[in-house]
N, C-alpha and C positions, 0 to 999 in steps of 0.2 A: 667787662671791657678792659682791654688793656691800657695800664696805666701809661701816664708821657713819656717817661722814660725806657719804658717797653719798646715805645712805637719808635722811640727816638732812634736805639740802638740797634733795632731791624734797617731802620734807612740806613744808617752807618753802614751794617755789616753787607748790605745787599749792592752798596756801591762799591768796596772792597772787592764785591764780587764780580761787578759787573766791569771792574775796571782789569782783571785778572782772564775773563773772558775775551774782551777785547785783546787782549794783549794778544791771547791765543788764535786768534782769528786772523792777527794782521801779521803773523808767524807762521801760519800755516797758507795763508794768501800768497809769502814770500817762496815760501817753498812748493806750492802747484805751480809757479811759476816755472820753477826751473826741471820739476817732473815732470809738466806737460811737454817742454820741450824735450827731454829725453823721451819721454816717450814718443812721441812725434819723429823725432832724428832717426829711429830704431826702425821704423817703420820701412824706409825703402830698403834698408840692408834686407829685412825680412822678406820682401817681395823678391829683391835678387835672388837672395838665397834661395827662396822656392821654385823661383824659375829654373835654377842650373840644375837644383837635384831632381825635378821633374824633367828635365831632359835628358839629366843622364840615365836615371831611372825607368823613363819610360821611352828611353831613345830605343832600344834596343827588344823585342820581344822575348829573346831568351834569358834575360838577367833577372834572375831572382834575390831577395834579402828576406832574412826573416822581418824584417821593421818593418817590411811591405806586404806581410803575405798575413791575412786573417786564419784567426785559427779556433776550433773548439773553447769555448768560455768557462771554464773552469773557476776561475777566481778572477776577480775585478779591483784594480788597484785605480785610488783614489786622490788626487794630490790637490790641497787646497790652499788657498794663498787669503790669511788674515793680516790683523796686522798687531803687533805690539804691546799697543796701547788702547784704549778706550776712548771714551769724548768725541766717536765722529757718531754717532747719529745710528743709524740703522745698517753701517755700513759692514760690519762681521756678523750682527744679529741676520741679514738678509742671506748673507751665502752661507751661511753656515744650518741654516733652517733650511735654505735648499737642498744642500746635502742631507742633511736627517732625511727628510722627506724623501727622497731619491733611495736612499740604501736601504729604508723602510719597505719601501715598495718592491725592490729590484732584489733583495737577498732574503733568508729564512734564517741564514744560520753565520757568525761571527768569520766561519773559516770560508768564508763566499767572497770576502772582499781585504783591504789591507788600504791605510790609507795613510796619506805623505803629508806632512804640515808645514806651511809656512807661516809663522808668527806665535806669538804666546798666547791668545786669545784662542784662536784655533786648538792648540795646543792640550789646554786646559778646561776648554768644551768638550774634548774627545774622551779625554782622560777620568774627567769627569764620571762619563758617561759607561767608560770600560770598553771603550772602541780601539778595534786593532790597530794601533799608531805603529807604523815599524820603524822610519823616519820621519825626524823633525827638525829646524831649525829655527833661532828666535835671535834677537837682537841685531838685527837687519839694519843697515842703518839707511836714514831718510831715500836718499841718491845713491843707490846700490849699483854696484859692478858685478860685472860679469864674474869675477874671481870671488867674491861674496858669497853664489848663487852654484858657483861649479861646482864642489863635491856631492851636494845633496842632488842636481838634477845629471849627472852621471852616475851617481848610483840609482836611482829613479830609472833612469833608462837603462844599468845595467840589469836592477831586477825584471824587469821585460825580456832583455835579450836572454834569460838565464831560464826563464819560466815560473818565477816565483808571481808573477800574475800573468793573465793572457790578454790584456787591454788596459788600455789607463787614461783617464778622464781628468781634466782640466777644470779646475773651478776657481773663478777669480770675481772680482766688479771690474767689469770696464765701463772707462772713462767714456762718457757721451760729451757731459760740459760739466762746469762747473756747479752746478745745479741738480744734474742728472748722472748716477753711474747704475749699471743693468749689470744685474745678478751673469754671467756667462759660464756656460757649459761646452770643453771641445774635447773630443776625441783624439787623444794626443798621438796616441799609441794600439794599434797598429797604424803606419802614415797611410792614410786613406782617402785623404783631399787634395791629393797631388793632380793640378789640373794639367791633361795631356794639351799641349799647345801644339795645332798642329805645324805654325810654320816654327817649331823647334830647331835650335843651330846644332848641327852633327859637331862631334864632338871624335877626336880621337884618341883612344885609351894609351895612358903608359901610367903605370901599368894596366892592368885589366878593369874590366868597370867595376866587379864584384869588389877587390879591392880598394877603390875609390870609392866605393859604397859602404864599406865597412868603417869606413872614417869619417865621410861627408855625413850617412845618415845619423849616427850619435848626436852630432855633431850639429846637424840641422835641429833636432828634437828640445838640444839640451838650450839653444837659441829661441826656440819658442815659447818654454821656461819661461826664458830670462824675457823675453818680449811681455808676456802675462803679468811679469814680477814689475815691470814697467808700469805698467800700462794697473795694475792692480795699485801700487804709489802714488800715483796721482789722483785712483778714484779718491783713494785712503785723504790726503791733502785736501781733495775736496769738501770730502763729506765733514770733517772735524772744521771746516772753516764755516760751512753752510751750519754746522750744531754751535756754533760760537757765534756766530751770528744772531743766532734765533735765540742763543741762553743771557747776549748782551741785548738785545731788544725787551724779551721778558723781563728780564731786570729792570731797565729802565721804568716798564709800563707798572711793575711794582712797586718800584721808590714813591710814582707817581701817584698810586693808590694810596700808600704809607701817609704820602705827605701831607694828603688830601686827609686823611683819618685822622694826622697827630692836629692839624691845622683846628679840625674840628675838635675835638677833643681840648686844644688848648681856648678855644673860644668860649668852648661848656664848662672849663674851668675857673675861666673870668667872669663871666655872667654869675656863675655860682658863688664866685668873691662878691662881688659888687652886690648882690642880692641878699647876701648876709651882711652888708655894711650897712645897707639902709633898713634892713630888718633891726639890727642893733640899734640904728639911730632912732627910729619910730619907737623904740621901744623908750627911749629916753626920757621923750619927750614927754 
């Protein structure tokens, strides 16, 4: 049985801990605050955004883009969005095991797929593993900007346009609530969700539409990126506030047990005093 002093020094150390938890809980509560609303605010720009490039794009029946046209699958590029740091809970372990499982399934051979990374966790699962990373990025900060996020999802989309892969898959947690983020899978690449609207607003070209398309679709793509990188932030906020939560609860329910053992323990001490007093004295007598 562990001595008084043992049990003592676990209460100590496990409220240092749980007071460091806390901390981290009402710091990452501060900041899904202000993720959710970016990611929320991003949201109607995005729906704009789809709307025009689906009008322009499918205004017209003779306009083609490669970004729009499906092509023989050769090689599958992979772009995934972890985060950082550690301490949230299931939230890299969950997309990140989706992906394994996915490329498991879907490829035989290393030169079948290529895959993009966002965050050092990601990073270092891959790398780990001897999986094709071609691009990476890492030190992301909390409330990321678009200029953050640009070089790596224009080159992302230039390897598409270039044919170093022939599709490219989206993998993030989106945000439900703060309780809840879902593994998500989107087809980024070829744009293939473009909903034709039919009372669409005609639109008149200067220059040509193909050239408006050679700028707008980049351009839409590398936005839905940055939408995901959004939207992947806040699950991230969430999930390390809900693990901070739960590691300052355990704690607490710990010290509780602790206190209850040393409590006992010091009672079995005194008893055990007191019972050798009057043993000595009977013996006295």
């Amino acid at each position: 049985m562990a001595s008084l002093r043992d049990i003592k020094k676990r209460i100590n150390a496990t409220k240092k801990t749980s007071q460091i938890t806390k901390a981290m809980e009402m710091v990452s509560a501060s900041k899904l605050n202000r993720a959710e609303m970016n990611a929320k605010s991003f949201v109607p720009y995005m729906d704009k955004m789809q709307e025009v490039v689906a009008n322009i794009a499918l205004g017209a029946g003779n306009a083609t883009h490669p970004m729009l046209v499906t092509r023989p699958v050769k090689k599958t590029g992979y772009l995934v969005i972890t985060s950082d740091r550690g301490l949230a809970g299931a939230y890299n372990s969950n997309v990140l095991r989706t992906v394994y499982q996915t490329i498991q399934q879907r490829h035989q051979s290393p030169d079948e797929y290529a895959i993009i990374v966002i965050g050092r966790v990601g990073l270092s699962f891959f790398k780990k593993r001897n999986f094709p990373v071609i691009l990476n990025i890492t030190g992301l900060p909390d409330q990321p900007s678009f200029a953050d996020i640009k070089e790596i999802a224009n080159k992302a989309v230039g390897l598409f346009a270039d044919g170093t892969f022939d599709e490219l898959y989206m993998y993030y947690n989106h945000y439900v609530s703060a309780i809840q983020q879902e593994v998500t899978e989107r087809k980024l690449l070829p744009l293939t969700d473009l909903v034709d609207n039919k009372q669409r607003t005609t639109y008149e070209f200067e220059p040509s539409q193909e050239e408006i398309l050679d700028v707008l679709l980049p351009q839409y793509a590398e936005s839905l990126i940055y939408g995901a990188l959004l939207d992947a932030k806040a699950s991230e906020h969430a999930a390390r506030m809900t693990a901070m939560k739960n590691a300052t609860d355990n704690a607490h329910e710990l010290i509780r047990t602790l206190t209850l053992s040393y409590n006992r323990a010091r009672q079995a001490a005194i008893t055990q005093e007191i019972t050798e007093i009057v043993a000595g004295a009977n013996a006295l007598q």
